[in-house]
C-alpha positions in Angstrom: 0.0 0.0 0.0 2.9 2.3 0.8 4.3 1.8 -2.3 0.9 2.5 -4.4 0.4 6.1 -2.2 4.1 7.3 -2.4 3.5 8.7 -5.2 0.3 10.3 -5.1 1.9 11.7 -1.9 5.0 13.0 -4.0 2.6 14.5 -6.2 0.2 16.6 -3.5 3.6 18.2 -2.3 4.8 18.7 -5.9 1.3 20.7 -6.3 1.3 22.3 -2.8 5.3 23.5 -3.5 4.1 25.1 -6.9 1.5 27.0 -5.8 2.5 28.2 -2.2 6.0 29.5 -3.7 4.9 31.7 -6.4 1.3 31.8 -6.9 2.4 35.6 -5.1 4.7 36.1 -8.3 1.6 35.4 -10.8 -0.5 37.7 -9.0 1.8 40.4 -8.7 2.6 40.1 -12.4 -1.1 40.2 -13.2 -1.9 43.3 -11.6 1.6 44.8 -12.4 0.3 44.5 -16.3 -3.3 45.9 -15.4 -5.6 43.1 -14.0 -8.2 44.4 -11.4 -8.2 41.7 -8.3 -10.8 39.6 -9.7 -9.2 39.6 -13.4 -5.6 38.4 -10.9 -7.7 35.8 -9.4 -9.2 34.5 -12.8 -6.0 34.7 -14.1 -4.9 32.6 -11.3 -7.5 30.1 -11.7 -7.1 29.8 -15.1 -3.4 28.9 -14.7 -4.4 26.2 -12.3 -6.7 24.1 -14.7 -4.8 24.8 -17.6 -1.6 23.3 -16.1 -3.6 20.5 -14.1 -5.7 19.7 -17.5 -2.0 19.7 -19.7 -0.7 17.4 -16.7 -3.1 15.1 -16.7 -3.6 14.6 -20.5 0.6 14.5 -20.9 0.9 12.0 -18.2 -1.2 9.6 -19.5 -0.7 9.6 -22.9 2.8 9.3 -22.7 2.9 7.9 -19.1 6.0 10.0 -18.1 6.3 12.6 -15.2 5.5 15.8 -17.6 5.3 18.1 -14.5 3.5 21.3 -15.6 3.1 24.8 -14.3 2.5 28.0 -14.8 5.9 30.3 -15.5 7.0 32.3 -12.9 10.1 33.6 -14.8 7.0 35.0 -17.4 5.2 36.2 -14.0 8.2 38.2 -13.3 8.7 39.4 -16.4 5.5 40.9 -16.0 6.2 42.8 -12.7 9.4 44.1 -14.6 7.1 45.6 -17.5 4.4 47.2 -15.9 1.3 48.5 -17.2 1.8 48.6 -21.2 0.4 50.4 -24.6 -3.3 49.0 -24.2 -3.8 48.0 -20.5 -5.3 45.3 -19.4 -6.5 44.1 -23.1 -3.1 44.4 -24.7 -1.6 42.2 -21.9 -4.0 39.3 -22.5 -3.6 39.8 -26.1 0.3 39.3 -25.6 -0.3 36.2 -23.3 -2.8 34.7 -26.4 0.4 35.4 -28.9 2.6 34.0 -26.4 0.6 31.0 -26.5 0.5 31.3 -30.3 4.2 31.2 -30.5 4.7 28.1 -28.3 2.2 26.0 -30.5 4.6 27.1 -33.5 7.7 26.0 -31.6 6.0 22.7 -31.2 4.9 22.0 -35.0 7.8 23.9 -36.2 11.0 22.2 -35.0 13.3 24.8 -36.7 11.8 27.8 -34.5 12.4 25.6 -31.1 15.9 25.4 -32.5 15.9 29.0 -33.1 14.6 29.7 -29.5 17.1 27.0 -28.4 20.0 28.8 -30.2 20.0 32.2 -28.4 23.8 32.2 -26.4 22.4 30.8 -23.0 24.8 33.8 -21.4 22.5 36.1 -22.9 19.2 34.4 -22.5 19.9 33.7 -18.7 21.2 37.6 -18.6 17.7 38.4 -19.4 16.5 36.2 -16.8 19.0 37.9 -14.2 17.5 41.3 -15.3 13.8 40.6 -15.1 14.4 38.8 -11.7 16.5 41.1 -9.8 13.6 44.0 -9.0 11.5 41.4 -7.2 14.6 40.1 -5.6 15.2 43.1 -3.8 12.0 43.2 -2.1 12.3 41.5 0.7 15.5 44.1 1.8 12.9 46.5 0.8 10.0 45.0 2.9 12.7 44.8 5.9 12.7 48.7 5.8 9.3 49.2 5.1 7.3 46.8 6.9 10.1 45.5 9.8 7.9 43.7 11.8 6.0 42.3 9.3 9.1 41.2 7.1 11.6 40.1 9.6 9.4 37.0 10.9 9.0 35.8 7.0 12.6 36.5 6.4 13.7 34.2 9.5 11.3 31.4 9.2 12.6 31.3 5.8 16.3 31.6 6.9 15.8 28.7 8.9 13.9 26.3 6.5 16.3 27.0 3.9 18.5 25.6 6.3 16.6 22.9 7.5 14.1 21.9 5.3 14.3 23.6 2.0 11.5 22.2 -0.4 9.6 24.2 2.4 11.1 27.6 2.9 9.0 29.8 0.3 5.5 27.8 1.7 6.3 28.5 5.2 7.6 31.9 5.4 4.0 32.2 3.3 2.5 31.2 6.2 4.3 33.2 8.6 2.9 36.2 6.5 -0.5 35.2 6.3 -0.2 35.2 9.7 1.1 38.5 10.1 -1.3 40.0 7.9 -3.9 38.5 9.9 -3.2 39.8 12.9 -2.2 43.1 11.5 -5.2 43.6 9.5 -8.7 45.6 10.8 -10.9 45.9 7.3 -12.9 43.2 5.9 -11.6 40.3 4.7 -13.1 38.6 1.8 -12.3 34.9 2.4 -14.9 33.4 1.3 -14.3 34.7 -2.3 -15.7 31.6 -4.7 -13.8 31.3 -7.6 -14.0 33.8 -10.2 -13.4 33.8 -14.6 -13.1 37.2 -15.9 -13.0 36.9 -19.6 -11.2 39.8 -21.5 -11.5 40.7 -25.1 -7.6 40.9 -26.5 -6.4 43.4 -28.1 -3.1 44.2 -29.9 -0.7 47.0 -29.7 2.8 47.1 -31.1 5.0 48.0 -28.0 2.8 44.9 -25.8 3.7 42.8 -28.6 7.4 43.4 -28.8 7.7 44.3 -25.2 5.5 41.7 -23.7 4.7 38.9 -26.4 8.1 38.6 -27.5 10.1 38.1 -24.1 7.1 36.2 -22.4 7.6 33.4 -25.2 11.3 33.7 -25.6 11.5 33.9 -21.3 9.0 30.9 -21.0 11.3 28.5 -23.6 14.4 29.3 -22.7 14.2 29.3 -18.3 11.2 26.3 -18.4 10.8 24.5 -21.0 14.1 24.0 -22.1 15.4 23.4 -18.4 12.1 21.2 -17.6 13.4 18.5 -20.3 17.1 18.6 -18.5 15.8 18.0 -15.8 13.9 14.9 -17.6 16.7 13.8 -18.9 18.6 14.0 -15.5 16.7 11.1 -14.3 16.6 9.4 -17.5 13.5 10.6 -19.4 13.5 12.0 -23.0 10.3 14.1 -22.8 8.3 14.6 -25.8 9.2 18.3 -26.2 7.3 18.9 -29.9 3.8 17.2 -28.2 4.4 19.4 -24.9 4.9 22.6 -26.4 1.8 22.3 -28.7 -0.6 21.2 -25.7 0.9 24.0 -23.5 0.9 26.7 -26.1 -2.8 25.9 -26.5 -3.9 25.8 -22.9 -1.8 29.4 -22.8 -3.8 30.4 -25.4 -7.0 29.3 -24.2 -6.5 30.5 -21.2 -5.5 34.4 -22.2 -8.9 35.6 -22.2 -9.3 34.5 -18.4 -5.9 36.3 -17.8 -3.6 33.5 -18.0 -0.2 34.1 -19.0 1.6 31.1 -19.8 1.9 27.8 -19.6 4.7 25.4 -19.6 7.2 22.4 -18.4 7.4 22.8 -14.8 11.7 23.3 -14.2 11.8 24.2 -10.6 9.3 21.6 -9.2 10.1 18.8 -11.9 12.8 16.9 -9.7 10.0 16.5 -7.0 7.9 13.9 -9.3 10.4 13.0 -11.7 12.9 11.8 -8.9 13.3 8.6 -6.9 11.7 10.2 -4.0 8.6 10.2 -6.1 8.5 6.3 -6.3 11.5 3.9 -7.1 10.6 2.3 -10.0 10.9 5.0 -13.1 7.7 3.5 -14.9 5.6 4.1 -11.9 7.0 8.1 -11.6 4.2 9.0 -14.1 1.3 9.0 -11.3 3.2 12.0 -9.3 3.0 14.3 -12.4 -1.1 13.2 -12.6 -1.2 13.5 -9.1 0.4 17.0 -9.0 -2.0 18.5 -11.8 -5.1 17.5 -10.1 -4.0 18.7 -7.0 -3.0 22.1 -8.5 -6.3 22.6 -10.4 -8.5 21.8 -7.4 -5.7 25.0 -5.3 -7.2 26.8 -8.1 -10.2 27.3 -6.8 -8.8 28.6 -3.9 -7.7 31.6 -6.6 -10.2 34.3 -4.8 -8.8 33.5 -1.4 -5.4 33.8 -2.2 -6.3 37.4 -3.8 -8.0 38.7 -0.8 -5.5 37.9 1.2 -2.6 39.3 -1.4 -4.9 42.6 -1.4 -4.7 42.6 2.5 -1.0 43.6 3.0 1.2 45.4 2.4 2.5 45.3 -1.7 6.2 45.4 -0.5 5.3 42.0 1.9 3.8 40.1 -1.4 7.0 40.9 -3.3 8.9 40.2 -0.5 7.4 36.3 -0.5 7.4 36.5 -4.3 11.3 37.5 -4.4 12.6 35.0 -1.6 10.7 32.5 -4.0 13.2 33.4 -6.7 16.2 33.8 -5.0 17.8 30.0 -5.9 16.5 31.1 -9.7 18.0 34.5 -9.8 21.6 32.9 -8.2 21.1 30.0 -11.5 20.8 33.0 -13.9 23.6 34.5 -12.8 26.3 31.6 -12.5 24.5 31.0 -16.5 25.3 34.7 -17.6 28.5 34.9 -16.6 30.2 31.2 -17.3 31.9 32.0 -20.9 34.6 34.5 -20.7 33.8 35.7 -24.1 30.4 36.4 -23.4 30.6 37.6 -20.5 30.8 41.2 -21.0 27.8 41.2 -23.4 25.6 39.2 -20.9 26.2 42.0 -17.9 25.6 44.6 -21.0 21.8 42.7 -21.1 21.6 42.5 -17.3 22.0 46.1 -16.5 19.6 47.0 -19.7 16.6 44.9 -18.6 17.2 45.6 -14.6 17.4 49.6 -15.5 13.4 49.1 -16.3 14.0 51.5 -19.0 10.9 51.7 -21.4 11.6 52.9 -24.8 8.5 53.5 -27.8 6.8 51.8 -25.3 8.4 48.7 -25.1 10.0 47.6 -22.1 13.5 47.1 -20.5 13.6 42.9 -20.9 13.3 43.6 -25.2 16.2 46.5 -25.3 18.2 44.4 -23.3 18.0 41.3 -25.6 18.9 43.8 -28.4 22.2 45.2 -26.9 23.5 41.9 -25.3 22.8 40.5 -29.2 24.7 43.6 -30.6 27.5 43.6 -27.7 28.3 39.8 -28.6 28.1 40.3 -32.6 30.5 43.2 -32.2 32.9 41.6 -30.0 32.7 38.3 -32.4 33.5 40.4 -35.3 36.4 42.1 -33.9 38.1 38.8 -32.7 37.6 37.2 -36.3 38.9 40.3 -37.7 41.8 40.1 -35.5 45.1 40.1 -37.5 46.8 36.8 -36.3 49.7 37.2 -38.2 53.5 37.9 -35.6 54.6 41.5 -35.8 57.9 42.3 -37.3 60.8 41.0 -35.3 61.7 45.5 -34.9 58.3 45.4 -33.7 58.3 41.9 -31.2 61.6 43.9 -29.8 60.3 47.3 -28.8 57.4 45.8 -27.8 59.0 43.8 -25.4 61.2 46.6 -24.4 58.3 48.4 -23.6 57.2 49.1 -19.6 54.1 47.5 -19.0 50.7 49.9 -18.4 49.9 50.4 -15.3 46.4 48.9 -14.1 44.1 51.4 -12.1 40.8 49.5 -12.6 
């Protein structure tokens, strides 16, 4: 009997680790881009199902633990935009396109290629860039809120330490807490779930600012990590079949303010691993498991809102950004690994972390364009490098020559 439930256990943590550690980063995203709360908790909801329904339908058919979620990297991305050319309409009509471009990736093997392509010191420089605003929050919260921040920083100081999987869920709970006990208005806790359907729309600057990075963030830091992780423990996942049944549960769920959807990366090693059962063939139930438990937290979606709405911003970004602390440390060891890249990737960090907005389009698209241009221009100047030795005159002064002095 153990051995039957082991992994339907693994798979109720896998979904109760998803949601606790960044469902805060989705709805922070949502309303950064425009959602009112009950368009968040839609958005929310929809996320939910349309990762539990892609989980369940992946699982089965190919009976391998295709973990899915919703893609907090893309969540963050949308914190780091803000509100763009359009509102609220324009956002979902960038999540729909998003979702568009996924189902392409997965009929058309050559664009997953492409996407796959893009120097990973660049694409995880990106990464850096969006996450490092939310990052900062909690030292933020500490100075804003002290007595609200400092418990959730601790208790998360000490599971890191101690219990890890469970750092970002309980320091969650140490801040429900507090903004129970801190809180005198109404609390709406008995929200029932709630779909909000928007109309899309399209502007220019949400489709290159928004569209563009949201598809390129969501294949590069999940999906392409989610099927290493696979692979780690000795699955080849069926990337072409994922990406089209992802891409069209994001784009069914843009109008109900879904973002995206995609191979889960960070919660993948929780059903995909031994702990999840010990024989390999049997790791396929945890994955199942793990999407119905996460659609049935999304009805949970108004609940979660009101509460979000009931602090403090700065102590929901705070959560959100301790969440993505381990990813923000990953993209940074990625950016800066190659020598010869390196410069170019810091060029993309500091671009997409200034939160510069130019025509409208936002900080994470410029600084794809000047890490692109910063690595092209350095390539080209070391292949036209002469390689050719200098005169023997030359070698000789040369080495005669005092070295300069370094003062940087």
């Amino acid at each position: 009997m153990g051995g039957r439930l082991q992994p339907v256990l693994a798979g109720v943590v896998t979904a109760l680790v998803g949601f606790a550690s960044s469902f805060t980063v989705v709805l922070a995203g949502l309303r950064a881009v425009g959602a009112d709360p009950d368009q968040a908790a839609s958005g929310l909801l929809a996320l939910c199902v349309a990762s539990g329904a892609c989980a369940l339908w992946l699982g089965l058919r190919h009976r391998l633990p295709l973990s899915i979620a919703w893609s907090t990297p893309g969540a963050a991305l949308l914190v780091a935009t803000g509100p763009v050319a359009g509102g609220w309409p324009a956002a979902v009509g960038a999540f729909l396109l998003a979702g568009l471009l996924i189902i392409a990736a997965g009929l058309i093997p050559a664009l997953g290629r492409a996407v796959a392509a893009i120097p990973a010191p660049i694409a995880s420089a990106m990464l850096a860039g969006v996450l490092l605003p939310l990052c900062t929050a909690p030292v933020r919260a500490l100075v804003e809120v002290p007595r609200l921040a400092a418990p959730v920083v601790l208790v998360w100081l000490l599971l890191h330490r101690f219990a890890r999987r469970w750092a970002v869920p309980g320091a969650l709970a140490v801040a429900v807490v507090a903004i129970a006990l801190t809180t005198s208005g109404p609390a709406r806790l008995d929200a029932a779930p709630v779909v909000a359907l928007t109309a899309p729309a399209w502007t220019l600057p949400a489709v290159v600012g928004l569209a563009l990075p949201l598809f390129l963030v969501t294949m590069a830091a999940q999906n392409v990590p989610g099927t290493a992780v696979l692979a780690g423990y000795g699955y080849r996942a069926p990337l072409g079949s994922a990406l089209r049944v992802t891409g069209l549960a994001t784009a069914l769920g843009a109008p109900a303010g879904g973002h995206a959807v995609n191979l889960a990366a960070i919660t993948a090693a929780l059903a995909a691993g031994p702990d999840a059962h010990p024989d390999p063939e049997r790791r396929w139930i945890a994955s199942v498991t793990a999407g119905i438990g996460l659609a049935l937290l999304g009805l949970g979606a108004g609940v979660a809102t009101a509460l979000v709405l009931l602090s403090p911003p700065v102590l929901v970004e705070a959560v959100a950004g301790l969440a993505l602390l381990g990813a923000l440390a990953g993209a940074v060891t990625a950016a800066v690994a190659q020598p010869d890249a390196r410069e170019a990737a810091v060029v993309t960090f500091v671009v997409t972390a200034s939160g510069v907005s130019l025509l409208g389009v936002g900080g994470a698209f410029w600084g794809l364009v000047a890490g692109w241009l910063m690595l092209l221009l350095f390539r080209r100047r070391t292949a036209t490098r002469p390689v050719a030795e200098p005169p023997e005159e030359e070698a000789a002064e040369e080495a005669a020559a005092p070295l300069p002095s370094r003062t940087g």
